[in-house]
C-alpha positions in Angstrom: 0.0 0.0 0.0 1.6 3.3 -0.9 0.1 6.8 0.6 -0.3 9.2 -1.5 -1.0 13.1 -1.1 -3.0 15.2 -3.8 -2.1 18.5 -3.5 -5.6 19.8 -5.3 -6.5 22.8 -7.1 -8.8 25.4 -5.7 -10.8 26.9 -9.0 -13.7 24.2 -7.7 -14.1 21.8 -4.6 -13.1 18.5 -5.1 -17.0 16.8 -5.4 -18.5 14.3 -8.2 -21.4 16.3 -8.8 -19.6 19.3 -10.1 -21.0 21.3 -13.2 -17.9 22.7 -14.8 -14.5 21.5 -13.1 -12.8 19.2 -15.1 -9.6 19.1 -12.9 -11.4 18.7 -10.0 -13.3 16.4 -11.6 -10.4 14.0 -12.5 -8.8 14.6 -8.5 -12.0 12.8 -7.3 -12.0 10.3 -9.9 -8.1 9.7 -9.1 -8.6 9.6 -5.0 -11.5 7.0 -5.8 -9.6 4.9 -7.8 -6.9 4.7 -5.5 -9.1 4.4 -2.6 -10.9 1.2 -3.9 -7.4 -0.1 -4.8 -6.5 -0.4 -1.1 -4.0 3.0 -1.4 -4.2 5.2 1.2 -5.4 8.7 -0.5 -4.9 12.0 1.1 -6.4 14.8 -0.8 -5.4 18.3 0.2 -7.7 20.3 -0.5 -11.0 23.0 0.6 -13.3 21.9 3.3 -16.4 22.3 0.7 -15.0 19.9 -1.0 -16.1 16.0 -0.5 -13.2 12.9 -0.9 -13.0 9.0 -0.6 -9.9 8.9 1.1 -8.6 11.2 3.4 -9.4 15.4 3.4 -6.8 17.2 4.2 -8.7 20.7 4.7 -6.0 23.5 3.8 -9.3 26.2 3.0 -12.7 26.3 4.1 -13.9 27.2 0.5 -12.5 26.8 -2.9 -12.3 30.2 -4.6 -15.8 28.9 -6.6 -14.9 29.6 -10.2 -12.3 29.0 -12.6 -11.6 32.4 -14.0 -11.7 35.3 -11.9 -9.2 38.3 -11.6 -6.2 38.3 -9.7 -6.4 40.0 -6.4 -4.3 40.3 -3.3 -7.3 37.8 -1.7 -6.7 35.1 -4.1 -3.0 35.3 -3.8 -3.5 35.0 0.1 -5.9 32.1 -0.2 -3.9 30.1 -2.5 -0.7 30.9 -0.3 -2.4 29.3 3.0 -3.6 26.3 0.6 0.2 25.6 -0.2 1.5 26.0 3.1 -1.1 23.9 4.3 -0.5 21.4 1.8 3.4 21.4 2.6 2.6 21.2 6.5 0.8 17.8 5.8 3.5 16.6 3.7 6.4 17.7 6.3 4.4 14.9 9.1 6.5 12.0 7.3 4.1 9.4 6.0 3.7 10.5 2.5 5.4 8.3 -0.5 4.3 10.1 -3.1 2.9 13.8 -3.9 0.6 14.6 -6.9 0.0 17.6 -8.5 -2.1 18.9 -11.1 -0.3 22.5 -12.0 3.0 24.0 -12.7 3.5 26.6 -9.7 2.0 24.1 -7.6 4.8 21.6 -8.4 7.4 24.2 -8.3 6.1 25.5 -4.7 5.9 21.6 -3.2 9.4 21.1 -4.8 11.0 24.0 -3.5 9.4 23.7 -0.1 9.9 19.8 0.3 13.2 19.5 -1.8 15.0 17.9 1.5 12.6 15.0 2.0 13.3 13.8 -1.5 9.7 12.7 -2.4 8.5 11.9 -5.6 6.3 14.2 -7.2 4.2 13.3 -10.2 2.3 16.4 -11.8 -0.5 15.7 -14.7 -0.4 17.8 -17.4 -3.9 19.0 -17.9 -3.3 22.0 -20.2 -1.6 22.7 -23.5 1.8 23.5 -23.6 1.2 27.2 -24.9 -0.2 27.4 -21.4 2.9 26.8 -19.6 5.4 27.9 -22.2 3.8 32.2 -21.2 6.0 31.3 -17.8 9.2 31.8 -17.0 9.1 29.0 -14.9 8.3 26.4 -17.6 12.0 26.8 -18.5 13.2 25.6 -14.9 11.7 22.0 -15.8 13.4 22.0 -19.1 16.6 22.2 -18.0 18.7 19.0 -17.5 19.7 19.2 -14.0 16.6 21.4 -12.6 14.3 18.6 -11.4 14.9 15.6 -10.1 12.6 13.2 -8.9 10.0 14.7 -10.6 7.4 12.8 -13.3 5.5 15.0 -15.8 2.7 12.6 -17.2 0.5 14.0 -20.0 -3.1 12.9 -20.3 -2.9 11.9 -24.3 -0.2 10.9 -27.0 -1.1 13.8 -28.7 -0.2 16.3 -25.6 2.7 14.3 -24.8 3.8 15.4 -28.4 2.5 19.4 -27.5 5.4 19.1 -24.9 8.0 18.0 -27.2 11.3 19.1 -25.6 9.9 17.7 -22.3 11.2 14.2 -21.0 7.3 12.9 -19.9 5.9 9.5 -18.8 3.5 7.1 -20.5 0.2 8.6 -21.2 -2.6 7.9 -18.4 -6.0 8.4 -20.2 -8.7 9.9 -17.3 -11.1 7.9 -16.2 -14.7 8.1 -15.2 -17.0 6.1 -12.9 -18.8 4.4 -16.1 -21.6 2.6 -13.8 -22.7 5.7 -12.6 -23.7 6.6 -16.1 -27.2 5.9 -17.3 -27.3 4.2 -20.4 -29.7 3.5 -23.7 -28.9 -0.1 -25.3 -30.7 1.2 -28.8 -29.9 4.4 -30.9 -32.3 7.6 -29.9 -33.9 8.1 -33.6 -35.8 11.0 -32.6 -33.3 12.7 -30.4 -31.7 15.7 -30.6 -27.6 17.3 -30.7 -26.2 17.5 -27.6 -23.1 20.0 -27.0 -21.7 20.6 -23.6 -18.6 22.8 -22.5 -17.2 26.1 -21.8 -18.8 28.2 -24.3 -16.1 29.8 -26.0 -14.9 30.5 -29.9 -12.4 26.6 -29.1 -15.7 24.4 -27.9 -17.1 25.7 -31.7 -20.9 25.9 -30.4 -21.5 28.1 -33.6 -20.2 25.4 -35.5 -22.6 23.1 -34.0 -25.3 25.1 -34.7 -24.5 25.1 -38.3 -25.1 21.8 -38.2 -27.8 21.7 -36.1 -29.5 24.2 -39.1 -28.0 22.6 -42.2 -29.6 19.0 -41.1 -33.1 20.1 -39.2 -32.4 18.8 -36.2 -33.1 20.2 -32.6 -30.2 21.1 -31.0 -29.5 21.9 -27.1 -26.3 23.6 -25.8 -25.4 23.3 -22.3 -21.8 25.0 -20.6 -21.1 28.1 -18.7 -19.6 31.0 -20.1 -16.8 32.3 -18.1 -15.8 36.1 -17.4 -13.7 36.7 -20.2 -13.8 39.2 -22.6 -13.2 36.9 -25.7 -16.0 34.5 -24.4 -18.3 36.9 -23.5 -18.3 38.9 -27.1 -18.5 35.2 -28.5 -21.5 34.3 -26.4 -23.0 37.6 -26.9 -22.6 36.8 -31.3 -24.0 33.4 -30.2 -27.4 35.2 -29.2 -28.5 36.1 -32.3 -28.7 32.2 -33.3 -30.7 30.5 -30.4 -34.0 30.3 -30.5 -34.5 29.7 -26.9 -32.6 30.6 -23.4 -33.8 29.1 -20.4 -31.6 28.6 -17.6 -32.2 24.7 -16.2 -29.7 24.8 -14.3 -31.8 26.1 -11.4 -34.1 23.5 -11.8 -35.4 21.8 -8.7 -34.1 17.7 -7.9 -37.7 17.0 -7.0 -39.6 14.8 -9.4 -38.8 13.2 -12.6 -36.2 15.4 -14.2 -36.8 14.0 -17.9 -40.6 14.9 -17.7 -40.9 18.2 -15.8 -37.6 19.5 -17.7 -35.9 17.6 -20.5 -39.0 16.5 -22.1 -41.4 20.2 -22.3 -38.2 21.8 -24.2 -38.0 18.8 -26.6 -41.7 19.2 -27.4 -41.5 23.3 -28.1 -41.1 24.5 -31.5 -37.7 25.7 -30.6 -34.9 24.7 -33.1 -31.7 26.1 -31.4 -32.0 25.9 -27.1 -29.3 27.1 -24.7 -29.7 25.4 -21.3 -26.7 26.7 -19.1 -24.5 25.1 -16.8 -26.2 22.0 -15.9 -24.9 19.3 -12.7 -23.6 16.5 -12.7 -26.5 14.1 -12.7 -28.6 16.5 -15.4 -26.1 16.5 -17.5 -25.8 12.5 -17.5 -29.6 12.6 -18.3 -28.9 15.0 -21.3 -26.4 12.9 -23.0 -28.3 9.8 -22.2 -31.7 11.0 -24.4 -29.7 12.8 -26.8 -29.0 11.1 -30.7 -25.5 12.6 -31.1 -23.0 14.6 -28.9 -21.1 17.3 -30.8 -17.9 17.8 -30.1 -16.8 20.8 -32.9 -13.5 21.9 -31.7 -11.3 24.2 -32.9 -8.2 24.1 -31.5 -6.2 20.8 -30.1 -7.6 19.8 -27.3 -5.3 17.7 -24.6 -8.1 15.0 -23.8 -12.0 16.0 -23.7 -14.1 14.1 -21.0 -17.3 14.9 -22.6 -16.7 12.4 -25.3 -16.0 9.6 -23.0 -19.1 10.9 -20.4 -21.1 10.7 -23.6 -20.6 7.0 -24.4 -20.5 6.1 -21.3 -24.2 6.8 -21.7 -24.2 5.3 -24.8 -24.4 8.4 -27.0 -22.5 8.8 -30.2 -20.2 11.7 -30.7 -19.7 12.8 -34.0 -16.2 15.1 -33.5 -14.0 17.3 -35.8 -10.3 15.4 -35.6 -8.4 17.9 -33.3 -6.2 17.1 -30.5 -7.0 14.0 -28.9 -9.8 13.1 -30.1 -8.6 9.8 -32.2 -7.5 8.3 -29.5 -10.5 8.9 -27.9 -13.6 7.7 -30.2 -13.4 4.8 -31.9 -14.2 5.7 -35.4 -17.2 4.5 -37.0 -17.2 2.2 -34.1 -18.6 4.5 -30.6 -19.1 7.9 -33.3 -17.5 9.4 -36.4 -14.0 11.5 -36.4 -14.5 14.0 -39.0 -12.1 16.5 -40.9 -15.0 19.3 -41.7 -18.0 20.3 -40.9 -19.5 19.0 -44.2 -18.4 15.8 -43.0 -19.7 16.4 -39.4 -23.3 16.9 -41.4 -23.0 13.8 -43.8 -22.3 12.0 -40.4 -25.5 13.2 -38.8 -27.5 11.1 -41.4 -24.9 8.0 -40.5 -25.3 8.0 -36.6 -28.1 6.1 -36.0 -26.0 3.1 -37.4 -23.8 3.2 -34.3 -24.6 0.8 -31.5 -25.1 2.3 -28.4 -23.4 -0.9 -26.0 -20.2 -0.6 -28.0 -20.8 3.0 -27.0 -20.7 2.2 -23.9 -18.4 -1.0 -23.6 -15.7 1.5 -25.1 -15.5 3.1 -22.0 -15.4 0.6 -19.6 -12.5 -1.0 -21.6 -10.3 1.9 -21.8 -11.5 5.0 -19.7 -12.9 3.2 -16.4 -11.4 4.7 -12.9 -10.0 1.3 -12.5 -7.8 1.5 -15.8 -6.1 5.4 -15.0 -6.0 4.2 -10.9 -4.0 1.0 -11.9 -1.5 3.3 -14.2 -1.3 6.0 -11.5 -0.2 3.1 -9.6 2.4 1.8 -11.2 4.0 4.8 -11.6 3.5 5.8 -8.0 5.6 2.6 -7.2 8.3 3.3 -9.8 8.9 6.7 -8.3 9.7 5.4 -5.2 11.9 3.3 -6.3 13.9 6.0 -8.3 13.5 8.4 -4.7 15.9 4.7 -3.4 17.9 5.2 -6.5 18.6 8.7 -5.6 19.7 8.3 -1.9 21.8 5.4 -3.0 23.6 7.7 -5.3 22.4 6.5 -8.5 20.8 8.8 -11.3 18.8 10.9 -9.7 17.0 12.0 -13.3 13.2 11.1 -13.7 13.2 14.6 -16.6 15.5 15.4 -19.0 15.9 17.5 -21.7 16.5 14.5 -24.3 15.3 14.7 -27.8 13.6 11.3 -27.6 11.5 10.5 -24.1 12.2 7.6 -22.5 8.5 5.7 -21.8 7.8 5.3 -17.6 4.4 4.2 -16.3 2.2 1.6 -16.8 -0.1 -0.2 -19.7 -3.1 -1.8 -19.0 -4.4 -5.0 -20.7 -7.6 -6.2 -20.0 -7.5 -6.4 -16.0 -3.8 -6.6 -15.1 -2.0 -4.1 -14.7 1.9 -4.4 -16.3 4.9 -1.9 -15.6 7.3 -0.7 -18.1 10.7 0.5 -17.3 12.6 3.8 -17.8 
């Protein structure tokens, strides 16, 4: 049994029944995993938040949204998080840390360097993202970081950080079986997009082809206080037929009847929903025919396309980022190169079965499959942390043209390391 420490972000609370928060969202999904695996999970984190294993309370709230200005509070609050965070590493019974973001890495390195701990950080964002500061070029640098595993979350971001010595790939994960699901297609359903609305989701591009085919389209995200997303969302207007915000909607009841169903039976084409939860937004997917997924930049990984067929709903996608590793083409949805061919594959969806949908997911995106990789990579980093002290190559990142693999693979259910 190894303990582990996640050192958590603060955007959102660590819950499963977030909204938006798809860091957080993976965090829970990672504590879980390891949890049921027999690990012993610390998760440092706010006290709104809600864990499997152990909560390590560093806040009492998380600063509740993922963009907001910068301010002398935030800075505080995100200061006491960190501290907090290092004070529970500093009592001595953590084998390895996890992080999810660069200055948090950098922070937990600098401030636990003498213990000689293992850290592994996921790379949830693009490169770009990193690359804008100065500190990116600290972990570049051959002798800057030892002990330290960066471990991007696709084959295609592991390529965005070229230059960068990372591990093997660890797909996320989601708690499949918590996902209702159709076993035939939904004929007479309607599009279904979901994410940030922003000009890189594409939700005009998915209304396009919501018009240019006649079907019924409902968007779902939140948009965030940015200027560029709030002039996109404001051009957006002028093409939905219908706001209503369901996101306020009352648990009581049956959800599909008293809300789902009275929008699919009005004469509105184009419908913007807002932000949903958690459990709506599993009910959305699950009646819906298709799940858009119109991208326009290259996107790292995308959990809506594996929370759609987990529900057994196709995603038809534009081929960006990760997305070919992620649906199975003409197998759990179509991988398209254009929106014409986003439209032909409207008229082609039906022809996907929804259990392959759904069996796709459990075979390659399950908590069980990225908890068993974490794993093994947990357990290889404590052996390099004995390497180091017994004087051995302390490297775990170089700057080396040609990364060397680390991590585990995952066939069927065993779970198989590979070495350095």
């Amino acid at each position: 049994m190894l303990t582990v420490l996640q050192v958590a972000t603060l955007n959102q609370p660590i819950r499963s029944d977030l909204g938006y928060g798809p860091i957080e969202t993976v965090i829970h999904n990672i504590d879980k995993g390891l949890h049921t695996m027999g690990h012993r999970s610390i998760v440092a984190c706010s006290g709104d938040s809600s864990v499997n294993g152990e909560h390590s309370v560093t806040t009492e709230q998380s600063i509740g949204d993922y963009w907001n200005e910068d301010s002398s509070e935030k800075r505080k609050t995100l200061g006491i998080h960190l501290s907090k965070a290092a004070d529970r590493i500093r009592a001595g019974d953590i084998d390895v840390i996890h992080t999810h973001d660069l200055r948090t890495a950098e922070y937990i390195y600098d401030t636990v360097s003498d213990m000689q701990l293992p850290i592994v950080m996921t790379l949830h964002v693009a490169a770009k993202n990193y690359l804008m500061e100065g500190t990116y070029r600290r972990w570049c640098h051959p002798m800057s970081s030892p002990g330290v595993y960066c471990l991007p979350i696709s084959a295609y971001q592991k390529q965005d950080y070229e230059g960068l010595n990372t591990g093997d790939v660890v797909h996320h994960g989601i708690d499949f079986e918590k996902y209702p699901h159709k076993d035939s297609p939904d004929r007479e359903g309607y599009l279904f997009t979901i994410g940030r609305v922003t000009p890189d989701k594409g939700q005009d591009k998915a209304i396009e082809v919501a018009r240019r085919t006649g079907s019924k389209l409902i968007i779902a995200g939140c948009v965030q206080d940015k200027t560029a997303d709030r002039d996109f969302f404001a051009g957006l207007r002028r093409s939905v037929d219908l706001f209503v915000d369901v996101g306020r909607e009352s648990d009581d009841g049956d959800y599909h009847e008293n809300v789902i169903r009275p929008l699919l039976e009005s004469d509105k084409q184009i419908i913007y929903i807002g932000e949903v939860g958690s459990e709506h937004k599993k009910l959305w997917y699950r009646h819906a025919r298709a799940t858009l997924f119109p991208i326009q930049w290259g996107e790292p990984f995308g959990l809506v396309l594996i929370e759609s067929m987990a529900c057994g709903t196709p995603v038809i996608a534009l081929n960006r980022g990760a997305v070919p590793e992620i649906v199975a083409d003409g197998k759990t949805g179509f991988v398209v190169d254009s929106l014409d061919a986003m439209i032909v594959a409207v008229s082609c969806i039906d022809g996907i079965d929804p259990c392959e949908c759904r069996r796709h997911v459990e075979e390659n995106f399950s908590i069980e499959s990225m908890a068993c990789k974490y794993s093994g990579l947990y357990r290889k980093a404590v052996a390099g942390r004995t390497a180091m002290s017994d004087g051995r190559n302390p490297l775990l990142i170089d700057y080396i043209p040609e990364a060397r693999g680390c991590g585990t693979t995952v066939r069927g259910d065993q779970c198989q390391k590979t070495s350095l």
